[in-house]
N, C-alpha and C positions, 0 to 999 in steps of 0.2 A: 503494500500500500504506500502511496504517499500523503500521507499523517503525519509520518518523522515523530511517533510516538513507540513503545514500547507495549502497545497494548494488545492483546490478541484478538483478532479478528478473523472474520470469514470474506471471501472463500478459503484462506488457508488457514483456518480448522479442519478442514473437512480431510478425513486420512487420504487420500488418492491426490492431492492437491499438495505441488509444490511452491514454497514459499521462497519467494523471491527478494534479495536488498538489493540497493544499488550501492556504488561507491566511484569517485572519479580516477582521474589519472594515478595519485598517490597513494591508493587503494583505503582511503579515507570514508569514513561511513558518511556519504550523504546527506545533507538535512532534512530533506523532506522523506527519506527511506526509513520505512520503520525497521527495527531491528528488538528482534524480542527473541523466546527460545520455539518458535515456529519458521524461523528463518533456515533454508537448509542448502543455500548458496548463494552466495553474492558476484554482482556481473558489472562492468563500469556501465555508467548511467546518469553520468552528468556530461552535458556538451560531446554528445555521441554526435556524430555527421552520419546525415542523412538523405539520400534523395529526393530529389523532388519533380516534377513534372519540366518538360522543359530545358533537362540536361544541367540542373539547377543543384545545388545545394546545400543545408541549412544544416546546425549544431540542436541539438535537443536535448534536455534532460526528462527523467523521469524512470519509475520502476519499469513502465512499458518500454523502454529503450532495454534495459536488463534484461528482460525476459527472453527477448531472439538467440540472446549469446547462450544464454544457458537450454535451451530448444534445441540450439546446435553441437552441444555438450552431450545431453542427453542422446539425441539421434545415435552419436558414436559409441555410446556403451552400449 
């Protein structure tokens, strides 16, 4: 989530459901990433570059930026 609080939440409660943090370049825990004992891997997620329409492209943060790296983790195990 991005809360950037320590509190548990859903969807990751839920057992089949991984929980995702972000962190930047430093491997530094993000502000707005929550981090609590539901977190069960961390992915960089601030000022990720990203595509866009057009041949274009922009910096983004967020858990949703985290999430692809570790989808792409996962696929490999």
């Amino acid at each position: 989530g991005n809360g950037g609080s320590d509190a548990l939440s859903y969807p990751a409660l839920y057992k089949r459901v991984m929980s995702v943090a972000a962190v930047d370049s430093n491997k530094n825990k993000a502000s707005f990433s929550q981090f609590n004992s539901q977190v069960e891997s961390v992915a960089p997620g601030v000022s990720v570059k990203s595509t866009l329409p057009g041949n274009n492209y922009a910096s983004w943060s967020g858990t949703s930026m985290a999430c692809p790296h570790v989808a792409g983790v996962v696929a490999l195990v």
